[in-house]
TORKOL-4160 file (C-alpha; in steps of 0.2 Angstrom, whole numbers, padded with zeros to 4 digits, m for minus):
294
<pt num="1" X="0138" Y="0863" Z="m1312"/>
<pt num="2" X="0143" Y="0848" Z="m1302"/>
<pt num="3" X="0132" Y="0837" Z="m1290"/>
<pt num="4" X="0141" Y="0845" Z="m1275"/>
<pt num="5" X="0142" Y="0862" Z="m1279"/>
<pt num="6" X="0124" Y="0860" Z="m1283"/>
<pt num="7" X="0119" Y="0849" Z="m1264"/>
<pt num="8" X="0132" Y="0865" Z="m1257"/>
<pt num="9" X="0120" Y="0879" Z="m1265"/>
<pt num="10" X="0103" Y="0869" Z="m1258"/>
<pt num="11" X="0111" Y="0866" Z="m1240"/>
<pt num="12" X="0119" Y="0883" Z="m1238"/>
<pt num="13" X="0105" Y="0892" Z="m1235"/>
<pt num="14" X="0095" Y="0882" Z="m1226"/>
<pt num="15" X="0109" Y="0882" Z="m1214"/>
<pt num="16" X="0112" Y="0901" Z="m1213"/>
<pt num="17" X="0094" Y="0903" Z="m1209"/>
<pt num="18" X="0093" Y="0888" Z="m1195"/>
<pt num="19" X="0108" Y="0894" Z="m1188"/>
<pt num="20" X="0100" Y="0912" Z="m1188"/>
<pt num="21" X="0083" Y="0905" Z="m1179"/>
<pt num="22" X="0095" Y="0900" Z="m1166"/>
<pt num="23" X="0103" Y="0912" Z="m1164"/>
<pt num="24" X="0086" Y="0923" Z="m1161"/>
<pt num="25" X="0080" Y="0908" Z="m1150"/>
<pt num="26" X="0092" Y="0910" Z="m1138"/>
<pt num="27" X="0090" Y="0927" Z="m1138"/>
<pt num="28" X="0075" Y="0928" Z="m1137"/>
<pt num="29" X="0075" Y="0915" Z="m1123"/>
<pt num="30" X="0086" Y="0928" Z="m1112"/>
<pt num="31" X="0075" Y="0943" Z="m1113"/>
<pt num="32" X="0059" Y="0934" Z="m1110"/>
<pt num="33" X="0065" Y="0922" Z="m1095"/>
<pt num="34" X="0077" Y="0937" Z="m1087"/>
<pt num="35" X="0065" Y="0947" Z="m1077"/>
<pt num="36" X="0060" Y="0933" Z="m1069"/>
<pt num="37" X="0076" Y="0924" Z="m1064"/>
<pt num="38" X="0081" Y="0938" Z="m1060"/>
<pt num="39" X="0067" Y="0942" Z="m1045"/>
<pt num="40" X="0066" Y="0924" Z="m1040"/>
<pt num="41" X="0087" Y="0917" Z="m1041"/>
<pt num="42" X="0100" Y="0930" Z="m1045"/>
<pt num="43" X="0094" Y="0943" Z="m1031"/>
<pt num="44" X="0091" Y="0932" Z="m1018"/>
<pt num="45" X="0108" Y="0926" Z="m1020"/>
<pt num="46" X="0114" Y="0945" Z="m1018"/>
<pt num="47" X="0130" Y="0951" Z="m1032"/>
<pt num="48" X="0126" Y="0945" Z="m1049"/>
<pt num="49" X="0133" Y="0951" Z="m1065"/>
<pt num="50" X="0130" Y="0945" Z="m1084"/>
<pt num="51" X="0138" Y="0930" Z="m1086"/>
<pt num="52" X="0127" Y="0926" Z="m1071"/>
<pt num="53" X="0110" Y="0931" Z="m1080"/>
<pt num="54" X="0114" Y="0921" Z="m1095"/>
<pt num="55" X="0117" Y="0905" Z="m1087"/>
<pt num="56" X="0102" Y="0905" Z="m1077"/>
<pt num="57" X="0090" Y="0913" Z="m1089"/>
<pt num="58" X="0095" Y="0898" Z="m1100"/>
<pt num="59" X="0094" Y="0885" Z="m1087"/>
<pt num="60" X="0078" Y="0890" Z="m1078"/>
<pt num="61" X="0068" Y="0875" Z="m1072"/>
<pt num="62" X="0050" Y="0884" Z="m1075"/>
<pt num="63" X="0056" Y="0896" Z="m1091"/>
<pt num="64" X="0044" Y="0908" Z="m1099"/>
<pt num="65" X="0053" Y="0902" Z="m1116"/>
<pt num="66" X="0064" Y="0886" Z="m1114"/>
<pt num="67" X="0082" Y="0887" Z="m1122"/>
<pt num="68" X="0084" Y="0873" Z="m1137"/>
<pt num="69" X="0098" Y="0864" Z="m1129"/>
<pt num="70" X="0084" Y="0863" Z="m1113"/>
<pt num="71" X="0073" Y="0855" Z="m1125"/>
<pt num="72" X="0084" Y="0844" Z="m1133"/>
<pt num="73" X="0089" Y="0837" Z="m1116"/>
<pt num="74" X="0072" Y="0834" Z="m1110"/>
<pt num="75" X="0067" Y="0825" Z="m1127"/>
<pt num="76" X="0082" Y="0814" Z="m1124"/>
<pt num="77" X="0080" Y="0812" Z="m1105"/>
<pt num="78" X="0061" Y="0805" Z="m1110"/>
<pt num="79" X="0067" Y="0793" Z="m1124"/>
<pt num="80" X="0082" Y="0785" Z="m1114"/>
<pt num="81" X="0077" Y="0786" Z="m1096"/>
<pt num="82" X="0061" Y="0777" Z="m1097"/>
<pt num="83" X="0052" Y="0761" Z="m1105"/>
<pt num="84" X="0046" Y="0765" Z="m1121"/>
<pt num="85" X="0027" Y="0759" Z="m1113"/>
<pt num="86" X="0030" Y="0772" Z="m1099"/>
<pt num="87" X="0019" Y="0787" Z="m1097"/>
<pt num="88" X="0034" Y="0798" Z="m1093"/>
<pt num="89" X="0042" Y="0794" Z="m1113"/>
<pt num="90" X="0038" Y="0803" Z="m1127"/>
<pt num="91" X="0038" Y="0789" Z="m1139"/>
<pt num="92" X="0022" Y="0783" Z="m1133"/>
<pt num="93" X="0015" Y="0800" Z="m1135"/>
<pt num="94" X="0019" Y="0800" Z="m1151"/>
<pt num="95" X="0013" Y="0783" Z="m1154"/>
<pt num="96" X="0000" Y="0786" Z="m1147"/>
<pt num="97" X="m0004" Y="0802" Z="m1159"/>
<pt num="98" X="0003" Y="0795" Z="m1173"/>
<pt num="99" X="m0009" Y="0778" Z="m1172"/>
<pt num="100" X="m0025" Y="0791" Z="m1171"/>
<pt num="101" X="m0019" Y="0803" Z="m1185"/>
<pt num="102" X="m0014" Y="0790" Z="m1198"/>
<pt num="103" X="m0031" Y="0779" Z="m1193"/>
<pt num="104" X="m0040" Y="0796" Z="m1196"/>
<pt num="105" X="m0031" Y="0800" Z="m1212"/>
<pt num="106" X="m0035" Y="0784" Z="m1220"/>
<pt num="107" X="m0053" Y="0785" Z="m1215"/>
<pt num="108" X="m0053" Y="0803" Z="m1222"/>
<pt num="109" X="m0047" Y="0796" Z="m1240"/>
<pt num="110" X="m0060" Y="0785" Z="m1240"/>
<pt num="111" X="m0073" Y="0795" Z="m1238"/>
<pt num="112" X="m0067" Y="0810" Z="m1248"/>
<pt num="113" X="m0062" Y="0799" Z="m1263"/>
<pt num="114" X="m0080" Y="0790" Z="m1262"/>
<pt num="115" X="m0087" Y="0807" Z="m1261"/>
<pt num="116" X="m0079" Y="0813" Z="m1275"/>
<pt num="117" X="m0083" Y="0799" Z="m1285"/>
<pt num="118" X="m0101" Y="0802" Z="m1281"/>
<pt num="119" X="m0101" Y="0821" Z="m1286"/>
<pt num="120" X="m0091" Y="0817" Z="m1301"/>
<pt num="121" X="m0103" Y="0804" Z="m1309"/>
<pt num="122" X="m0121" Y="0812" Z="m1305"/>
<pt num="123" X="m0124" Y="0830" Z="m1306"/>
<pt num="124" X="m0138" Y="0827" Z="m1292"/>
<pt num="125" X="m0125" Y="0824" Z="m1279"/>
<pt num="126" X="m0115" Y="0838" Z="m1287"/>
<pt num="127" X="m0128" Y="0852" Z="m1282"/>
<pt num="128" X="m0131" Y="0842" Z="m1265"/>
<pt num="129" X="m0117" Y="0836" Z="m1259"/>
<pt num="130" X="m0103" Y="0850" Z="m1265"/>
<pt num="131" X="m0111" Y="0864" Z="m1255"/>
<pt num="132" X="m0113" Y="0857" Z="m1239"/>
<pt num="133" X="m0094" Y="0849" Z="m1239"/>
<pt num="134" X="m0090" Y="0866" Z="m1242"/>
<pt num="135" X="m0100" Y="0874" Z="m1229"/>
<pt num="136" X="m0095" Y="0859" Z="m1217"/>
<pt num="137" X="m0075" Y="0867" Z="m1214"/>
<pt num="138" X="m0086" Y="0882" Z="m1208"/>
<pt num="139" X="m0087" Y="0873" Z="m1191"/>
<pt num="140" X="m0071" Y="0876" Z="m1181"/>
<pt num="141" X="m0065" Y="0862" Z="m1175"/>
<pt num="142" X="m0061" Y="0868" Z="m1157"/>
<pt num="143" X="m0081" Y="0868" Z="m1156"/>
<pt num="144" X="m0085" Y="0852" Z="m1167"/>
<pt num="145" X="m0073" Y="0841" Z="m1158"/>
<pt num="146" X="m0082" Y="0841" Z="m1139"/>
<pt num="147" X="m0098" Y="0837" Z="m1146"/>
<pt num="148" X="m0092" Y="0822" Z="m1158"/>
<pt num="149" X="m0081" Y="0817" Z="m1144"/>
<pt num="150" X="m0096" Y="0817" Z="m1131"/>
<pt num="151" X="m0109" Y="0809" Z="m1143"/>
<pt num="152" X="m0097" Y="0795" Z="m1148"/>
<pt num="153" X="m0092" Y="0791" Z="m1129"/>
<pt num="154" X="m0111" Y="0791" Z="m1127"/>
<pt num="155" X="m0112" Y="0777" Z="m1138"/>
<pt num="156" X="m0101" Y="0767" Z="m1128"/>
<pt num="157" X="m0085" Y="0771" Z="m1140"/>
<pt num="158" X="m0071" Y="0778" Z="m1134"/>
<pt num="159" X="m0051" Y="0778" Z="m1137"/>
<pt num="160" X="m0044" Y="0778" Z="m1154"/>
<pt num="161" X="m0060" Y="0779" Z="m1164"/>
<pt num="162" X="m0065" Y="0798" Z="m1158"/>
<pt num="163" X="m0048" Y="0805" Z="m1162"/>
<pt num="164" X="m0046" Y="0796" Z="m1178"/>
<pt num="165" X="m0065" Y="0804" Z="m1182"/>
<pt num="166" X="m0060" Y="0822" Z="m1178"/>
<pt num="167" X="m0042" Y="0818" Z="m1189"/>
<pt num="168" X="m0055" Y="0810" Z="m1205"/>
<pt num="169" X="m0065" Y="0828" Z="m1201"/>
<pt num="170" X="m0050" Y="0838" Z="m1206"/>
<pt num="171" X="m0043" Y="0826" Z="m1220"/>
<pt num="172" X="m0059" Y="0823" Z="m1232"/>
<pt num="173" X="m0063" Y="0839" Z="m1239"/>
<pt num="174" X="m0045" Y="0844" Z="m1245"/>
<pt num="175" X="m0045" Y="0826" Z="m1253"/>
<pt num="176" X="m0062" Y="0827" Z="m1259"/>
<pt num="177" X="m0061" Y="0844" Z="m1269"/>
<pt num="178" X="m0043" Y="0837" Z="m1275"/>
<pt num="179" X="m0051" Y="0822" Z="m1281"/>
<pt num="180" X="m0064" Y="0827" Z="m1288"/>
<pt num="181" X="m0053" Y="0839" Z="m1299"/>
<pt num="182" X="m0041" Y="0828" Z="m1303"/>
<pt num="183" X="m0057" Y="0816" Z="m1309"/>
<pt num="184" X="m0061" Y="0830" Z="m1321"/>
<pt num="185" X="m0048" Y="0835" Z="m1329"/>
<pt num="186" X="m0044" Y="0823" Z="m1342"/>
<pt num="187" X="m0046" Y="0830" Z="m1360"/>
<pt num="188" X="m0063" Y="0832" Z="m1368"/>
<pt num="189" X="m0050" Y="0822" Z="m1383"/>
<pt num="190" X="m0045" Y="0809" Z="m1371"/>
<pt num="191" X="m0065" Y="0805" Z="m1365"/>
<pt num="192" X="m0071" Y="0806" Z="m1383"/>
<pt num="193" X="m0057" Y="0792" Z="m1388"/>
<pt num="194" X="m0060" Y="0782" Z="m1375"/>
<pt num="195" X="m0080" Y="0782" Z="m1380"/>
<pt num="196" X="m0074" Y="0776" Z="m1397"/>
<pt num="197" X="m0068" Y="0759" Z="m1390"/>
<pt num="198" X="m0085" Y="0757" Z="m1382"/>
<pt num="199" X="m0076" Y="0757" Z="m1363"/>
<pt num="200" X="m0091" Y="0759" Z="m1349"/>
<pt num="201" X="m0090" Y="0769" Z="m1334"/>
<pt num="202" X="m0078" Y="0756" Z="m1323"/>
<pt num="203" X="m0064" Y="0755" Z="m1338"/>
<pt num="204" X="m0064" Y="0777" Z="m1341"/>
<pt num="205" X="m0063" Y="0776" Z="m1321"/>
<pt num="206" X="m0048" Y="0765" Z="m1320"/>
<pt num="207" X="m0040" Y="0770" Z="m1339"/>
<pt num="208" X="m0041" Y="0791" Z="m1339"/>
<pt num="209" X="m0049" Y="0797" Z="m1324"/>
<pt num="210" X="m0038" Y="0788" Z="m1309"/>
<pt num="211" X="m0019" Y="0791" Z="m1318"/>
<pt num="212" X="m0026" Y="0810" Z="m1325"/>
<pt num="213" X="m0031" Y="0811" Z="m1304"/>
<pt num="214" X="m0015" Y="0807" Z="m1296"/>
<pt num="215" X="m0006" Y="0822" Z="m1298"/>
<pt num="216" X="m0019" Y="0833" Z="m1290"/>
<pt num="217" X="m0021" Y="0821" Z="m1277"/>
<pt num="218" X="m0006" Y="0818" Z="m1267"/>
<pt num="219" X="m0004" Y="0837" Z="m1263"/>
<pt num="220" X="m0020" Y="0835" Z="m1257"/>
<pt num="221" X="m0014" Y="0819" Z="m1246"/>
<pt num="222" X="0000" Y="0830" Z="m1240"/>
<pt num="223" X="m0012" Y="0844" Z="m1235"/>
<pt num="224" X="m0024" Y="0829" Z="m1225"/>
<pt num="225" X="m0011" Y="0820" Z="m1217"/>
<pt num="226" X="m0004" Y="0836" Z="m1209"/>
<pt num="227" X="m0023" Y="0844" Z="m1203"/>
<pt num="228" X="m0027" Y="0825" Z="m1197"/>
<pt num="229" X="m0012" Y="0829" Z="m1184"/>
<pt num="230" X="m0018" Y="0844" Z="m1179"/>
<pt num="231" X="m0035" Y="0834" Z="m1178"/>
<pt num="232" X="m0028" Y="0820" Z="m1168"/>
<pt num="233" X="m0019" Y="0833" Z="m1155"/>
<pt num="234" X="m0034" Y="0844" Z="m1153"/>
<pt num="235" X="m0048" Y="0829" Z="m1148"/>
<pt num="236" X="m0033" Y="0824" Z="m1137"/>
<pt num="237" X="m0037" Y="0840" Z="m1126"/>
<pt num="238" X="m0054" Y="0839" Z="m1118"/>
<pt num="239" X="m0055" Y="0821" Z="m1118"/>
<pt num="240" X="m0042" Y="0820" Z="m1104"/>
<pt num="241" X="m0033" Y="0808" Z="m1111"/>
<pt num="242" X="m0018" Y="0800" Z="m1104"/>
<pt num="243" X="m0009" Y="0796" Z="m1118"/>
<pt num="244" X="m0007" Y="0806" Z="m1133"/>
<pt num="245" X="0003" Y="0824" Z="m1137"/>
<pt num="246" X="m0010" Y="0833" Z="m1134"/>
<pt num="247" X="m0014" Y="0824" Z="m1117"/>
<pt num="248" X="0007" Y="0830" Z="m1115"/>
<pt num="249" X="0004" Y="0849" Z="m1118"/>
<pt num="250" X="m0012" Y="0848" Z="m1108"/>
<pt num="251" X="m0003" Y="0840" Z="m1094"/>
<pt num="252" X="0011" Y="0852" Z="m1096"/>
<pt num="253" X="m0001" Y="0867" Z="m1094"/>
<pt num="254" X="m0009" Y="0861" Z="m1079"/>
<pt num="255" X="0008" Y="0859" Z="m1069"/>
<pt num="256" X="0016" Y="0874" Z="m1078"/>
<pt num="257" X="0030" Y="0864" Z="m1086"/>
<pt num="258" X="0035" Y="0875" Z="m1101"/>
<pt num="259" X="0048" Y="0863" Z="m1107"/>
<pt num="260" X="0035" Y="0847" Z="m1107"/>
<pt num="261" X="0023" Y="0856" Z="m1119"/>
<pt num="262" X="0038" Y="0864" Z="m1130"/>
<pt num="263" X="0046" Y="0847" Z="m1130"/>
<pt num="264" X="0028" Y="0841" Z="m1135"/>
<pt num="265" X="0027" Y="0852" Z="m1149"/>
<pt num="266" X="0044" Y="0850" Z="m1156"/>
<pt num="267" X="0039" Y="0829" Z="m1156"/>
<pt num="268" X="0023" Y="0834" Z="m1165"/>
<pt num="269" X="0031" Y="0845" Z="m1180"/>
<pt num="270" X="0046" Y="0830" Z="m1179"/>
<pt num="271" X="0030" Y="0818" Z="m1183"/>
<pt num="272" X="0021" Y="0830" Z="m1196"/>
<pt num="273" X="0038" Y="0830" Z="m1206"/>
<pt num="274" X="0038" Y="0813" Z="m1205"/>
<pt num="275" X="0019" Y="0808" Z="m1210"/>
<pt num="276" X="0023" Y="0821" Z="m1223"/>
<pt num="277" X="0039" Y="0815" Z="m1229"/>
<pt num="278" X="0030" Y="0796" Z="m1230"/>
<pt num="279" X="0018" Y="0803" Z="m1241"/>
<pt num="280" X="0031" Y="0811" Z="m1248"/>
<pt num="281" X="0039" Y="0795" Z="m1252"/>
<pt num="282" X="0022" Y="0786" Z="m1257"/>
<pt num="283" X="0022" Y="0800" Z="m1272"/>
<pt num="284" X="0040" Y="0797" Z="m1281"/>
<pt num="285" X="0037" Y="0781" Z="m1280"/>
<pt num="286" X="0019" Y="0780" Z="m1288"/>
<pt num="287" X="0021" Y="0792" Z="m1301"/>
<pt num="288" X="0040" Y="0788" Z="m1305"/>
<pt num="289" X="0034" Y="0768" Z="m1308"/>
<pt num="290" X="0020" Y="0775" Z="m1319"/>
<pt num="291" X="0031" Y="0786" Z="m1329"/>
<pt num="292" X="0042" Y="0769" Z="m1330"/>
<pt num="293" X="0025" Y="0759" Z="m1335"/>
<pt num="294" X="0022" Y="0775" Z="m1347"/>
C-alpha cells in the first residue's frame, strides 16, 4: 500500500464526516433560527417564500444557532479589523486565556510530579496524601473557583495568578495519579538490578523510575493541559474580567450576541487543539530521542 493510498484512506473519512457535521449545522441552523425570523423580518415585510427563509435564517444578526460561515466572518472580522491589543480582537482573548491556562498547567506539573514523588517514596504520605487528592476533584469547580478567586483578591492578588490557580486545580491530579504510576511500574527485576550496583535513591530516580514514567505521563499532560482551559475559561466568568474567553462568552451573554460567544467557543477548542497538539509535539520528540539514545 502506498503512502498516498494510505494519507487518502486517513483523510477520507474525516472528511465525509466534517462535511456531514455541516451539512447538519446548517440545517440545523434553519430550523432553530426560522420561527423567529420569520415573526420579526419575513412577515413584516409581507410575500415571502423559501428561498427567502433560507437567506435570512442564515444571515440573522441575533441567531438562536449562528451559521458556520457567520462565524467564520466574525472571527475574521475580529483578527483583521482591529489591533491585535484591542478589546474588540479575539487574539487578545485568546492570549489572554492561553497565558493563564499554560501558567496553570505548568504550576499544576509541578505540584502533581512533587506529589507523586512524595507518595511514591514514603508509605506515610501514601495513606495521607492519596485519599484526600482523590477526594479533592469531588469539589466541582463551578463552586471552588469563587471562593479561591475571592480569597486570593483578598490577599491583594489578582489577574493572571487566580486563573492560572484554578487551571493548576484541574491539572495536578490527573498528573499526579499518572506519575505516581508511571514511578511504579518498573520491574520488581529492573529495581533488584539496579540495588546490585549499590545506586541510592536519587540514581534509581533518574535511571528506572523517570524513563519507565514517561509513557504514562504525557497522556496525562494531555488530559491537564486541556482541563487547565476549561479551568482558565471558567474563573474567567465571575471575575468580570475584561480580558480572557471567558470574559468574551460572558460578555456575549449579557448583550445577547450569539455569534460572539460561538465565535468564542470555536477560538477556545482552536486553542485546546493547539496546547494539545504542542504537547503532542513535546511527546515524539522526547520519546523518539530516547529511543535514538536507546
Amino acid at each position: 500500500m502506498t503512502t498516498d493510498t494510505r494519507v487518502h484512506q486517513q483523510i477520507f473519512p474525516v472528511g465525509v464526516m466534517l462535511l456531514l457535521a455541516l451539512i447538519f449545522w446548517y440545517a440545523l441552523a434553519v430550523a432553530l433560527n426560522a420561527p423567529g425570523t420569520i415573526e420579526r423580518v419575513l412577515t413584516p415585510r409581507g410575500a415571502w417564500d423559501a428561498g427567502d427563509l433560507l437567506a435570512a435564517t442564515l444571515n440573522a444578526k441575533r441567531p438562536l444557532l449562528p451559521a458556520p460561515h457567520q462565524l467564520v466572518m466574525d472571527i475574521w472580522n475580529s483578527v483583521t479589523g482591529w489591533p491585535v491589543d484591542s478589546p474588540r480582537n479575539l487574539l487578545l482573548h485568546t492570549w489572554v486565556t492561553a497565558s493563564a491556562a499554560l501558567t496553570g498547567f505548568a504550576m499544576g506539573v509541578l505540584l502533581g510530579v512533587l506529589l507523586a514523588i512524595g507518595i511514591v517514596h514514603s508509605r506515610t504520605l501514601d495513606k495521607a496524601l492519596l485519599p484526600w487528592i482523590v477526594a479533592s476533584q469531588t469539589i466541582p469547580v463551578l463552586a471552588i473557583a469563587p471562593i479561591v478567586l475571592i480569597i486570593l483578591g483578598s490577599l491583594g492578588i489578582t489577574g493572571l495568578l487566580p486563573k492560572a490557580t484554578i487551571a493548576m486545580y484541574l491539572c495536578f491530579f490527573p498528573v499526579t495519579l499518572a506519575t505516581v504510576q508511571g514511578l511504579r511500574s518498573p520491574q520488581k527485576m529492573e529495581m533488584e538490578l539496579v540495588h546490585t550496583w549499590a545506586a541510592s535513591r536519587i540514581h534509581t530516580f533518574w535511571m528506572v523510575r523517570i524513563p519507565s514514567a514517561l509513557p504514562y505521563l504525557f497522556p496525562a499532560f494531555r488530559v491537564a493541559i486541556a482541563s487547565g482551559l476549561v479551568g482558565t475559561m471558567v474563573a474567567e466568568l465571575p471575575t468580570g474580567a475584561q480580558a480572557g474567553l471567558g470574559a468574551r462568552l460572558l460578555t456575549g451573554s449579557y448583550y445577547g450576541n450569539t455569534i460572539q460567544i460561538w465565535s468564542a467557543l470555536v477560538m477556545a477548542s482552536l486553542l485546546g487543539l493547539a496546547l494539545t497538539s504542542l504537547v503532542i509535539l513535546a511527546e515524539r520528540l522526547i520519546m523518539h530521542n530516547r529511543k535514538e539514545a536507546r
